[in-house]
N, C-alpha and C positions, 0 to 999 in steps of 0.2 A: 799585732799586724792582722788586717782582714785579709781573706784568703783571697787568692786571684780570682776566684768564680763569687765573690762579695762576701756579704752574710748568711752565716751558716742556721739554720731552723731545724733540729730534728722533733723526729714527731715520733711516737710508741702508742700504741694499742695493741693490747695481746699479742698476737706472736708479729704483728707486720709492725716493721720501723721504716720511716721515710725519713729522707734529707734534703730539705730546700736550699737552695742557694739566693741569693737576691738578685742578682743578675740574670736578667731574662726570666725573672718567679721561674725557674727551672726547677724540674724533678733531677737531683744528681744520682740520688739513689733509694730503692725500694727494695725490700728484703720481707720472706715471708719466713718462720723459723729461721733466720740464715742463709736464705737460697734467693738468691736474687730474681727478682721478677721484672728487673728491666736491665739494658746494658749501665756502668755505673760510671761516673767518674769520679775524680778525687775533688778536692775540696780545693786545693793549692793548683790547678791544672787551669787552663784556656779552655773552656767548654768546647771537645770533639764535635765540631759543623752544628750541625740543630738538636743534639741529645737532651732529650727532655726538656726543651726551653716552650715557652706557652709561645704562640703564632697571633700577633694582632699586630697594627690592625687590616691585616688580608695572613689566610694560608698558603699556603702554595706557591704558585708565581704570579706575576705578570706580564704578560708577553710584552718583551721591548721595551717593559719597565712603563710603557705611554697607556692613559686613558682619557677619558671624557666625562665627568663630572660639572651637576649645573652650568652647561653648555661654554664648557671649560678645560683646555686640554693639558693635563699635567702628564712631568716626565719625571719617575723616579730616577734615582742611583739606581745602576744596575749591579746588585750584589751579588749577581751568578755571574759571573763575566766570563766566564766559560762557554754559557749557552743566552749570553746577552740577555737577562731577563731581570726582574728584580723579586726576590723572595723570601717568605715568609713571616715577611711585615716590619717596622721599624724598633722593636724593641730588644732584639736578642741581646742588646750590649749595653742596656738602659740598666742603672742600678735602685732595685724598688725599696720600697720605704714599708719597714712593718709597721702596721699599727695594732695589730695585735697577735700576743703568740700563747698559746698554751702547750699543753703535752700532747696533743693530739691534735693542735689543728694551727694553722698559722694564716694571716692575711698579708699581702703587701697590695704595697698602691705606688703608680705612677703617673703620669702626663704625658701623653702624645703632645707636645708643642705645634701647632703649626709652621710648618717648610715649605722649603721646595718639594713640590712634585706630593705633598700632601697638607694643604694649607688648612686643618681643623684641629681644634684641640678637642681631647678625650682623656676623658679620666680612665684609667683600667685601675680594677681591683682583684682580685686571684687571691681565691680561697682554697690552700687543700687542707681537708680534714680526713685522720683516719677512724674507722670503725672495722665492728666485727663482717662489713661487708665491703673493706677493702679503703685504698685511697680515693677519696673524691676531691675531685677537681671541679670549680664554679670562676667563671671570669663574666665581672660586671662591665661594661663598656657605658658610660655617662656621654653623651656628644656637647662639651660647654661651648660651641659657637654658634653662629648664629643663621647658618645654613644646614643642610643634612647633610649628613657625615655618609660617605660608603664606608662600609667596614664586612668583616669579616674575623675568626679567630676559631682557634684551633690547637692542638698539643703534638708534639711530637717523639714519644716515649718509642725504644726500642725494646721490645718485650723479650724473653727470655723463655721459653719452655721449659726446658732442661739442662742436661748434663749434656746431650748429643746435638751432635752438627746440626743446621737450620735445614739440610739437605730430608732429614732423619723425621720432621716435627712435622705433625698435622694440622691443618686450617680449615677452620669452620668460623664462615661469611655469609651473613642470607642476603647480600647485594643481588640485585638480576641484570644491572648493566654497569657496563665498565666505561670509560672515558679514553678512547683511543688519542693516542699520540703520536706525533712527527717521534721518530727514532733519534734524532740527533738535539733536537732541542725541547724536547717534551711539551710543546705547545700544543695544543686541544685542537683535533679532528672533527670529532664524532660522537654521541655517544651509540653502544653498541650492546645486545642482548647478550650473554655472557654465556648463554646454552647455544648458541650462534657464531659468536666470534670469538675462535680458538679455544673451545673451553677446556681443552685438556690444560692451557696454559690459567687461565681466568675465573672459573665456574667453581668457589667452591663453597655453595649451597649446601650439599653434601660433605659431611670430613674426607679431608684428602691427604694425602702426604706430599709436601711443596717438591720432593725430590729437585730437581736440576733449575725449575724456571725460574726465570728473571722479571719480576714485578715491580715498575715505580708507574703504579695508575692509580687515578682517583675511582670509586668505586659510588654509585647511587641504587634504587629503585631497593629501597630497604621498605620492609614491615610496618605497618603503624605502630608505635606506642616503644617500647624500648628494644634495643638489640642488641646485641654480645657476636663479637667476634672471641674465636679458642683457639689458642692455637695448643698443644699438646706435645707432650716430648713421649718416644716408648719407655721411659722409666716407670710413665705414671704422671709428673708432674704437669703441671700448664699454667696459664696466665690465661683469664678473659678480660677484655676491654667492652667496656657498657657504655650506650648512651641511649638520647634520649630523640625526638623529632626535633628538636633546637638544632641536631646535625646529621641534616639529609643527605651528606656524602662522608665519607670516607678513602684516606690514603692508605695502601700498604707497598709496601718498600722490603724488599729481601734484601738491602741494606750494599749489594755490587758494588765491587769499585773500579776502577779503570784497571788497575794492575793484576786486578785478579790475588788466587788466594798466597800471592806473596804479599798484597800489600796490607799492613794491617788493618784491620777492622772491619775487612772484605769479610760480607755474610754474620756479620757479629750478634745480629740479631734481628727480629722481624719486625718492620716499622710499623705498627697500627694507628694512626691520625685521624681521629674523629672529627669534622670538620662541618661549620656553620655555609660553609659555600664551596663551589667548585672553582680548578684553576681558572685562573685568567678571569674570575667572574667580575671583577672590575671593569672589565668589555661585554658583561653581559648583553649587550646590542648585538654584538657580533654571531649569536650561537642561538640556535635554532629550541634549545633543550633552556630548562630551568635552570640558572646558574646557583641561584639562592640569595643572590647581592643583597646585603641588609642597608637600606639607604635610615642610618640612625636622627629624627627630628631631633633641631632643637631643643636642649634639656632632657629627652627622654634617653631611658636606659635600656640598654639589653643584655640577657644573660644567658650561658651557656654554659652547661656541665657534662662530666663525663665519669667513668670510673674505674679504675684496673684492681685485679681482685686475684687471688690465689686458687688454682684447681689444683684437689688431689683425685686420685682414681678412685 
């Protein structure tokens, strides 16, 4: 029987073991010696909301689910229906196709068909491989129709510090501006200098300790050339996520749930989502700032990597 979460892929290199699922090419679990480096789930389980599922073709949301493409207005499914929006792209519950697997690295492929509310077809491809410098992650985007494709893509791994509470773990971000949000629906304000806007809550440039705040914002104005968010546990341990300029924004998420720390998986772990565009950037008309909207031509391809890796002290 295949498991509920699809086809199973484990991967080994020296001390780090991964395990893909085919469904949604999701990261289920990531282990460094045995210490988990992301939140995990089982193999036989309903993948918990977006844990480690890869984001194509958009991150994040969009607002109302409605946009305007080739002077063309489409209306997704709105799969927040909480906060009426539609997110993080069509594929979480798509089951991909290996085509190649080894002991340390796996591919799957699938098809975006054209729909409603997204009339292109896109081939995705999603490579992780491990090495001595951690899991990497690579997603090809092909556009096979015959107009440009908007797209976007992105991961969404919950990382792991340590042993202690997410209350306990330190964050180190070289972002310089945050993406301000409506409080109730998360839709896109602003963007805002993060040495300016709240930064006891926002700003952390410098390593800080997350203590109490509540984070679900998209994060920009990164570095040239690659960057690493850390987060840190006081045991010693930590988890860095690395990317590359292929992903000019970044989400992080202290992972809150409505019920608070009765309900489970309230604070389970800290989201870092490395990300080829910003929310809502399928309305890129609407906003003042760079969205990053990838309009993909005809036949041509694009690609984006990222990478989550083990710290010791």
């Amino acid at each position: 029987m295949i498991p509920v979460s699809g086809s199973q892929y484990p991967l080994r290199s020296g001390n780090y073991e991964a395990h893909i699922a085919s469904v949604g090419a999701a990261l289920r679990a990531l282990t460094y010696s045995g210490r988990d480096l992301v939140v995990p789930f089982a193999a036989d389980e309903v993948r918990p909301a977006s844990r480690g599922l890869t984001l194509a073709p958009w991150p994040n949301r969009v607002v109302d689910g409605v946009y305007t493409a080739g002077g063309a207005t489409q209306q997704l499914a709105l799969s927040e229906p909480k906060r009426l929006h539609a997110i993080h792209g069509l594929i979480g519950w798509q089951d991909f196709t290996c085509t190649e697997h080894e002991s340390d690295s796996v591919t799957l492929v699938t098809r975006i068909v054209p729909q409603r509310g997204y009339p292109w077809s896109v081939r995705l491809e999603v490579t992780y491989s491990l090495g001595a410098d951690g899991l990497t992650q690579v997603v090809r985007a092909t556009n096979e129709s015959d107009d440009a494709a908007p797209y976007g893509t992105g991961t969404h791994p919950y990382v792991v510090a340590g042993p202690g509470a997410l209350d306990s773990w330190t964050l180190s971000a070289p972002a310089s501006q945050v993406l301000e949000v409506t409080p109730d629906r998360l839709a896109p304000v602003a963007l805002n200098d993060v040495g300016a806007y709240f930064p006891e809550r926002f700003d952390y440039r410098e390593p800080r300790v997350l203590g109490a705040v509540e984070i679900d914002h998209a994060y920009t104005g990164l570095p040239a050339g690659q960057v690493a968010a850390r987060v840190t546990d006081p045991s010693g341990t930590g988890v860095e996520v690395a990317w590359g300029e292929d992903c000019p924004w970044v989400q992080i998420h202290t992972a809150d749930l409505p019920g608070g720390p009765a309900q489970p998986g309230h604070r389970i772990g800290l989201a870092v989502e490395p990300m080829t565009c910003a929310p809502d950037a399928f309305n890129d008309a609407n906003y003042s700032f760079d969205t990053g909207l990838i309009m993909i031509a005809p036949g041509a391809t694009h690609q984006a990597s990222w990478r989550i890796a083990n710290l010791e002290a």
